[in-house]
Every structure is written in structure tokens, then in C-alpha cells.
C-alpha positions in Angstrom: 39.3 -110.2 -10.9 40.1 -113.7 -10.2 37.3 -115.1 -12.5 38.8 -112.6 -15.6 42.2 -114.2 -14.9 40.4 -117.7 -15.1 38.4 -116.6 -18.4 41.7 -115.9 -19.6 43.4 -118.6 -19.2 40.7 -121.2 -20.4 40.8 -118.7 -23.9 44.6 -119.1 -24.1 44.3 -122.4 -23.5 42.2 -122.9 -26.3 43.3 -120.7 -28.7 46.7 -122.2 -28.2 45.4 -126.0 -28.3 44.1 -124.7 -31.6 47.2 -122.5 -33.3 49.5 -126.0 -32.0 47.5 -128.1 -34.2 47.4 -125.7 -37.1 51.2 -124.9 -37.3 52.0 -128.2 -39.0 49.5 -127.5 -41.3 51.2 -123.7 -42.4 55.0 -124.9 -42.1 53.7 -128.0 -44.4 51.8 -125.5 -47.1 54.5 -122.9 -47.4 55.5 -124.3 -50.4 52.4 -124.6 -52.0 50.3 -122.1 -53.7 50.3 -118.4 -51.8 46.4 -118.5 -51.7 46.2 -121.7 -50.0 48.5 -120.8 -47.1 47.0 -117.6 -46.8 43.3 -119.6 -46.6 45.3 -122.0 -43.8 46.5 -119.5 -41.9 42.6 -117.8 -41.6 41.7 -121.0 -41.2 43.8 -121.8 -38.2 42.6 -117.9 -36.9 39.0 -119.1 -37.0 39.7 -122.2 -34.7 41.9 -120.4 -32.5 38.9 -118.2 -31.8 36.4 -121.0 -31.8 38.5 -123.1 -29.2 39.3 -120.0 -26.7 35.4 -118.9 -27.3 34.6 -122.4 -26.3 36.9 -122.9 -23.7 35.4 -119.7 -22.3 31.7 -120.9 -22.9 32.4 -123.7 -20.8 34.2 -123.1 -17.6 31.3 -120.2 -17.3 28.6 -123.1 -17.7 26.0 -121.2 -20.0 22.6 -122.8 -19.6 22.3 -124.3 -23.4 20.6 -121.5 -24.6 22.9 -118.7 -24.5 25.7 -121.8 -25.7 23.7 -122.7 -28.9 23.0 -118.3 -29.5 27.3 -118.3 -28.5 28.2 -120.9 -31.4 25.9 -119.8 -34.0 27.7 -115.8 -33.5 31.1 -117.4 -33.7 30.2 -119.8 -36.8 28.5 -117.0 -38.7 31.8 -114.9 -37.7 33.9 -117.6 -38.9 32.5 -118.2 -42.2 32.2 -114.6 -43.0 36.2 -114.3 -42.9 36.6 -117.5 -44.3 35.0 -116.4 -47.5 36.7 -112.9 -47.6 40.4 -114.9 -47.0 39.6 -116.5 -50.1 38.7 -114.0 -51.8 42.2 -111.9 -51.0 43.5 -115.0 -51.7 42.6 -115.0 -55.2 43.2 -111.5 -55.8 47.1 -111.9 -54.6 47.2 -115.1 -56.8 46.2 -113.6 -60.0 48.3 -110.5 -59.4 50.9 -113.1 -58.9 50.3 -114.6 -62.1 49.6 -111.8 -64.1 52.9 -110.4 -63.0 54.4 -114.0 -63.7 53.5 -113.7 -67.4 54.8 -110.0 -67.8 58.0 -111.3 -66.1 58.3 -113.5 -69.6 58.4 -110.0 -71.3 61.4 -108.6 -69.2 64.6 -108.4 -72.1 62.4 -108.8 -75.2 62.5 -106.4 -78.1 59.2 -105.0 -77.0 60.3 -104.1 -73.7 58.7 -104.9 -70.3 54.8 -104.9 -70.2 53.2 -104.2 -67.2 50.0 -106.3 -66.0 46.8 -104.7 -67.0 45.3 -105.7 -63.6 45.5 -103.3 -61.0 48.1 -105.4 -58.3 49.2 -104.7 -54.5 51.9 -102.5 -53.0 54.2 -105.3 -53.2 53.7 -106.7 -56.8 53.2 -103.0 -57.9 56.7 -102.7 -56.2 58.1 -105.8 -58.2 56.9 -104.6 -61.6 58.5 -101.1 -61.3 61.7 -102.8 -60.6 61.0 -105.7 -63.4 60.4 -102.8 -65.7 63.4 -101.2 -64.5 65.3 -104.1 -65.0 64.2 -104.6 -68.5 64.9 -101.1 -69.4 68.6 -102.0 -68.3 68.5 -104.9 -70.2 67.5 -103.2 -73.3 69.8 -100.5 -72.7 73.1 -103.3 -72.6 71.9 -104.6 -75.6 72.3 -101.9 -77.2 75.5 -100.8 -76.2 76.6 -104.7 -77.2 75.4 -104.1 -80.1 77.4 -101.0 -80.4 80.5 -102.5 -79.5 79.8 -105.0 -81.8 79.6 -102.5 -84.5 82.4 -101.2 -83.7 84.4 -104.0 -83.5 83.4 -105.2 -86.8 84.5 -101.5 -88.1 87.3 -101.7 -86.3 88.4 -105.1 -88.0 87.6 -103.7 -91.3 89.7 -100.3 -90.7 92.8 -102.6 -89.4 92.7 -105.1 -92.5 92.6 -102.0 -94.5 95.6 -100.4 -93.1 97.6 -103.2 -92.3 97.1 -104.4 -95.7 98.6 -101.0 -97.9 102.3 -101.0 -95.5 102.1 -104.8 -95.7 102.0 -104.6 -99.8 104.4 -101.9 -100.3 107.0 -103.9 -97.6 106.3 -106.6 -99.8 107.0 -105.1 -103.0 110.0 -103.3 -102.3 111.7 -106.2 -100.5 111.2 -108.0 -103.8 112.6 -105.1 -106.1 115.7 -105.5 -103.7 116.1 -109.1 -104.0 115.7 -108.7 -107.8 118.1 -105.8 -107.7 115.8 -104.0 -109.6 115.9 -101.2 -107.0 117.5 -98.1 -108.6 118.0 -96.4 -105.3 118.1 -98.8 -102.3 118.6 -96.2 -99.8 115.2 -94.6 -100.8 113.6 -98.1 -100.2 115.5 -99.0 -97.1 113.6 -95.3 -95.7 110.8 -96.4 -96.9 110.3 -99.5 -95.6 111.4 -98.0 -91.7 108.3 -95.4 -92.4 105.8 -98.3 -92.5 107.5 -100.6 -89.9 107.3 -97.7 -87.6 103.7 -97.2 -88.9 103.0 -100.8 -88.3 104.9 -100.6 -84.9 102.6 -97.8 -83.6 99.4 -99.5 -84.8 100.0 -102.3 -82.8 101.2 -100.3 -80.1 97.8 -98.8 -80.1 95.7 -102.0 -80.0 98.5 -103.1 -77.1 97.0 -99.8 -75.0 93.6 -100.0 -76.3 93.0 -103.6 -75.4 94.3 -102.6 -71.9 92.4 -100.0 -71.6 89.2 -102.0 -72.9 90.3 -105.3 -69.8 90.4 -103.0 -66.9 94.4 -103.4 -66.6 95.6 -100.0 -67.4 97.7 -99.5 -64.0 98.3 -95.6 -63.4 100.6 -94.0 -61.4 99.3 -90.7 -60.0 101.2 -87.8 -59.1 100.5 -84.4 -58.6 102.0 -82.6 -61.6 101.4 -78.8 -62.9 99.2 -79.0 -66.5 101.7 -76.4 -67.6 104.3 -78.6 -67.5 101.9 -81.5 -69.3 100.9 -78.8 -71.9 104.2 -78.0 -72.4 105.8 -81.1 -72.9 103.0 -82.2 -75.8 103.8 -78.7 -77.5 107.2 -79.9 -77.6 106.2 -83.0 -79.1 103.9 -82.0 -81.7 106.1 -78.9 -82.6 107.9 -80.6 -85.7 105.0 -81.3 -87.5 103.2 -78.9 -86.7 106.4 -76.8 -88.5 106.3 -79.4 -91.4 102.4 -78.8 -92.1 102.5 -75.1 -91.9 100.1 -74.9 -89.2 100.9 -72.5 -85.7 100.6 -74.0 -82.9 99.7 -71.6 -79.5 99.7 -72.4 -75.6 99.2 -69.0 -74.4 96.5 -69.4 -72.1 97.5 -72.2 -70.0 96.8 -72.4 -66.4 99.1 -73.6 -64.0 96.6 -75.7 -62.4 97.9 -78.6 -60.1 96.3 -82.5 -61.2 96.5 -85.6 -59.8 97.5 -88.0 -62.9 99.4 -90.2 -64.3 101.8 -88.2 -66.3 103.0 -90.0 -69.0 99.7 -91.3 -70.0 98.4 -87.6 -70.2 101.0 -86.7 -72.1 100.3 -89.2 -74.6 96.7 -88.0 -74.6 97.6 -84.6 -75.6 99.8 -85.6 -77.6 97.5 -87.5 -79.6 94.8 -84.7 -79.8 97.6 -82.3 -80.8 98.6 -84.5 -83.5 94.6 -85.4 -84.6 94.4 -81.2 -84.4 97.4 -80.2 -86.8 96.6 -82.7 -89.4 93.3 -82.0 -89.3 93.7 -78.1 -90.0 94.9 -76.3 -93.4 98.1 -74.3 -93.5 98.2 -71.4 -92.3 95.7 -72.7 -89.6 95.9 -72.2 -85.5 95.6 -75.1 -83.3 95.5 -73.8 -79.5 95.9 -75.4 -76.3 94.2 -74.0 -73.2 93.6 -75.0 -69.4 91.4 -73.4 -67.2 90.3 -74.5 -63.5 87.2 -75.4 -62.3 85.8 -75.8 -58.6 86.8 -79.9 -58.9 88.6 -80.2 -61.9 90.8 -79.1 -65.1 89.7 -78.3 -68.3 92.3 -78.8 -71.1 91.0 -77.7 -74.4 92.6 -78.6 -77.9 90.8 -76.3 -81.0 91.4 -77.0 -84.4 90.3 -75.4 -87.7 89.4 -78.6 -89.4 86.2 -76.4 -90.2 84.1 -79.1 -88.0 82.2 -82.3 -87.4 79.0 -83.2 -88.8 76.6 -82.9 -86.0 75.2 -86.6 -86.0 79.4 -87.6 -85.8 80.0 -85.8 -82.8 78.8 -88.7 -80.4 80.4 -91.2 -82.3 83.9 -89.6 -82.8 85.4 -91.3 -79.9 84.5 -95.0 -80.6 86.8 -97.6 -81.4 87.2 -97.4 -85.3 85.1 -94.2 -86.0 86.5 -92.4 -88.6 84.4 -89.3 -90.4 83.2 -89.3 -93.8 82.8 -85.6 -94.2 84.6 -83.4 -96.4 85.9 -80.0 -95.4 89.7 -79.5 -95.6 92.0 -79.3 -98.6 94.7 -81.6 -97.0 94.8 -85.0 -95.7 94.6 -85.3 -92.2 95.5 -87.8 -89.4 94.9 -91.5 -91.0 92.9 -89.4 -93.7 92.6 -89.7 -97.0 92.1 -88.0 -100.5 89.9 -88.5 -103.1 89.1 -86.1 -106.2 90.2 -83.4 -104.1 88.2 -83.9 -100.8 89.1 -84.7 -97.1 88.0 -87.3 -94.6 89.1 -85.4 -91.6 89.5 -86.5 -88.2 90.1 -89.6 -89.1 92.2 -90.8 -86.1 95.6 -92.7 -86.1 95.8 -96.0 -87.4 92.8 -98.2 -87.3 91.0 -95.2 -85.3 92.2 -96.0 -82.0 93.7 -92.4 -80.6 90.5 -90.9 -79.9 89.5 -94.2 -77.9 92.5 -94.5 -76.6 92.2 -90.6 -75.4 88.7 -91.5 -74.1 89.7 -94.8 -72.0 92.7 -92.9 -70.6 91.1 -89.8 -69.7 88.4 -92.2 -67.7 90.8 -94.5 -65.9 91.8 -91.1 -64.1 87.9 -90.4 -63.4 87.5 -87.7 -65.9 85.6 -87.2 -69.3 86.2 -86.4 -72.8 84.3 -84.5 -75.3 84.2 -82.6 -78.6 82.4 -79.6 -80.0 82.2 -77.6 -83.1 83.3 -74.0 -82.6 83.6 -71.5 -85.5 86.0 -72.9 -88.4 86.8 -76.0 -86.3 86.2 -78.3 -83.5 87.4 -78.2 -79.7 88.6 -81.6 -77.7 88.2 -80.9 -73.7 89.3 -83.5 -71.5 88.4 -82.8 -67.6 90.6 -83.9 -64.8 90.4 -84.3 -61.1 92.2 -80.8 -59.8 95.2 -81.4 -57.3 93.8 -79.5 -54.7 
């Protein structure tokens, strides 16, 4: 026993003279090429084993014979997984740069395009999650490009309808300075219709560009939807009288929410609003709310006669506005020509539906549309109360 413990201790001797020596050499290379360390770190294997096998050789005094058959074993061993180091090293280094030049390809218009060679666990690893990464990237671009669009329409839409009250609040205060005006009152009314018009337009932006910056600050409460329903049928009421078009909340739940009231409010208030001007007289806009296991689902339904089906994800962008004609009057921000309607247009610059969108999100719910028969249904979703 005591000569194993001996044999031992020469080999860890040895193979520790050897690794001692070798670790400059690895802490120097480990910012060098990958296949190079990994060569110095076989290399510095090898001599560990050839010192402790020496070491051993020794202290056991082997007549020179079985010392010369000893070394010529360990070289042959040696060399052998020298030569298959460095060849794993030059696999892991062309994987390495075969994934390096795919890496280039991460964000272009082509996509991500995976190396050809087969690679490791590790670099197979890395490209999933380079490919992954570019799909994002492609996937951001678009919706930049998107909001981009949108933007730009939205732009367009406010220099056209800031420009028409603008004009007319132009000409009519000059007929009154001229005292050309054969019925000032008439103007005077006028001219209140597009400030107010002007007021809520930038009223709108005010919200949406809240909305857009992340500072919408709600206060939740937990509030019946009856009570919410309720209060926007009371609001859209009047015009819905004016227009002609009836206007039911019989089948209203009263499921408790956790919300900020007024904001909700104004979200109904601008679908209701979207709903009556976008339906005929004689038409039915109805209000519903039904509960779910997790949430409330209000439901506006118009009978604008519907959306074209390629419009439908697009009606709540910023700016959207349909081109379709299907209604014989003008609806919300609509307008007439030769007879045909642009419906669903939105108010103002086509900010309500965004603005109905953003809200509805702050409160972690969702907004859609469908077309039902003779019109279209708006359902926003709501965290129940409990």
C-alpha cells in the first residue's frame, strides 16, 4: 500500500509541475483564437501525463528497456490526441466563423440565414436565437414602418381638416369686418361649431399623444358596466334623436369592472357616436355586456352595412379612415360624394377608434371589430371586478 501511495504522489507531483507551467500559457491565450487555446489546453493534458508517467517511471527504476517501451506508449498516446485536438479545434473555429458571417445577415431584408455547415450544440443554440432575433427585428420594422404610415396619413387627414374650419373661420370673420354679413348671428353660430370642432380635434391629439408616451394615468375603481352603459346612452341620446336612428341597451349586464370610469365612458361614448352616424335612419345601434370567466364584453352593433374585410385590421390605427361605400348618409368625419358614403370614418383626423384602442389597453383589455349582418360590432374586453 505504501509504495501505491508513493506512485502517487511522484504522478501528482508531476502532473502538477506540468499543469503549473502550462497555466500561464492558457490564462495568456484566452484571448486569442478558440482553436489555439483549445490546442494549449490538450497540450498542457499531454505533459501533465508525460511528467506524472515519468515521475512514476523513475522512482520505480525500470531497467531502460521497459523505460524506452514506457515513452514510446505515452508519445504515441500523446500525438494521437494532439492531432485529434486540432482537428476539433478546427471544426469549432469554422462553425465559429460560419456563424460569424450569418450573424452579418441578422436585420437585413432577406432575413437571418442560417450556416450551411452542420455546427455544435452551442452554436446550433446561438443561431436559433440569432434567427430569432432577426425575425424580431424584421417584425419591428415593420410595425415602424406602419407607424410611419400612419403617421404620414395621419398628417395628411389633420391638414385636411384643420384646413376646411380654418377657411370658413377665416371667411366669415372677414364678411363681419366688411359688414357684408347679412345675418351675424348665423355667423357668430357658425364660427362656435368649428371652434368647438377645432377644440375637440386637438383634444384628441392631447389624449392620443398620451396615450401613444405611456402617461395616460388611470384611476381604477370598481364600477357596475350598467352604470357605464348607461351613462354613454345618455350621452349619445340627442343625436341619436337628431339622426333618426334608435338606440337600445336592453341586454346589459350588471357586471362589476375594475376601470377607470371616466375614460370608459368616453370610450363608449365614442363608439356610440362612430355607431349612430354610421347607420341610416330608421337604423338600431345596440349596446350589450355579457360576462366572461375573467372579463366583460361590451359590444356596440351598428347597421353601417359593414367593413370591407381587408379594413377590418386596419380600422383602429391612427388616421385610418374607410374608403368603402355603403350608407346613404354621411357618417362620423364622413363624407359625400355623388351620392356615396365613406363610413366609419372616425372623429376628426381619425383618432377615436385609436384613442378607443389605447384606452381600452391601458386597463389590460382588447378591442376588436367584426361584420355581423347589415353592420359591424365593436367589443372591447375588460378585466371583471371579481
Amino acid at each position: 500500500m505504501n509504495d501505491y501511495v508513493t506512485m502517487a504522489c511522484y504522478a501528482a507531483l508531476g502532473a502538477a509541475s506540468a499543469g503549473l507551467l502550462g497555466w500561464p500559457a492558457v490564462v495568456l491565450l484566452r484571448r486569442r483564437s478558440l482553436a489555439l487555446s483549445l490546442f494549449t489546453v490538450a497540450l498542457v493534458t499531454a505533459a501533465s501525463l508525460t511528467a506524472s508517467t515519468v515521475a512514476v517511471a523513475q522512482a520505480m527504476l525500470l531497467d531502460k528497456h521497459d523505460y524506452v517501451v514506457v515513452t514510446i506508449i505515452l508519445g504515441m498516446g500523446c500525438v494521437v490526441s494532439l492531432i485529434v485536438a486540432a482537428f476539433l479545434s478546427r471544426q469549432v473555429v469554422a462553425g465559429s466563423r460560419a456563424l460569424a458571417r450569418a450573424a452579418r445577415t441578422v436585420g437585413s431584408d432577406e432575413g437571418f440565414t442560417a450556416p450551411a455547415a452542420p455546427l455544435n450544440s452551442e452554436l446550433s443554440a446561438l443561431s436559433s436565437e440569432l434567427q430569432a432575433t432577426s425575425a424580431r427585428l424584421a417584425e419591428s420594422r415593420q410595425r415602424e414602418r406602419a407607424l410611419e404610415h400612419s403617421r404620414r396619413e395621419l398628417i395628411a387627414w389633420i391638414s385636411h381638416d384643420l384646413r376646411t374650419p380654418l377657411a370658413g373661420l377665416r371667411a366669415m370673420a372677414e364678411a363681419l369686418e366688411d359688414g357684408v354679413a347679412d345675418d351675424p348671428g348665423r355667423y357668430h353660430a357658425r364660427m362656435r361649431i368649428d371652434v368647438d370642432r377645432l377644440t375637440g380635434m386637438v383634444d384628441d391629439l392631447f389624449e392620443l399623444s398620451r396615450i401613444q408616451a405611456g402617461a395616460l394615468t388611470l384611476s381604477l375603481s370598481r364600477v357596475s358596466v350598467y352604470d357605464l352603459v348607461g351613462d354613454a346612452i345618455a350621452g349619445a341620446y340627442p343625436l341619436a334623436q337628431e339622426r333618426g336612428v334608435h338606440l337600445i341597451g336592453g341586454h346589459v349586464a350588471p357586471a362589476p369592472v375594475e376601470v377607470d370610469s371616466r375614460e370608459i365612458t368616453r370610450v363608449l361614448g365614442n363608439l356610440l357616436i362612430n355607431a349612430i352616424r354610421s347607420t341610416p335612419a330608421d337604423g338600431t345601434v345596440a349596446v350589450a355586456a355579457r360576462r366572461d370567466e375573467r372579463e366583460v364584453v361590451v359590444s356596440v352593433t351598428d347597421g353601417c352595412g359593414g367593413i370591407d374585410e381587408q379594413d377590418l385590421a386596419r380600422v383602429f390605427e391612427t388616421g385610418w379612415r374607410s374608403g368603402s361605400a355603403r350608407t346613404p348618409r354621411a357618417p362620423w368625419g364622413g363624407t359625400v360624394q355623388g351620392g356615396a358614403v365613406q363610413h366609419h370614418g372616425d372623429t376628426g383626423a381619425g383618432l377615436g377608434l385609436a384613442i378607443v384602442r389605447g384606452i381600452v389597453e391601458a386597463h389590460a383589455g382588447r378591442a376588436s371589430v367584426h361584420n355581423v349582418m347589415g353592420g359591424c360590432c365593436f367589443e372591447i374586453a375588460l378585466p371583471a371586478g371579481g
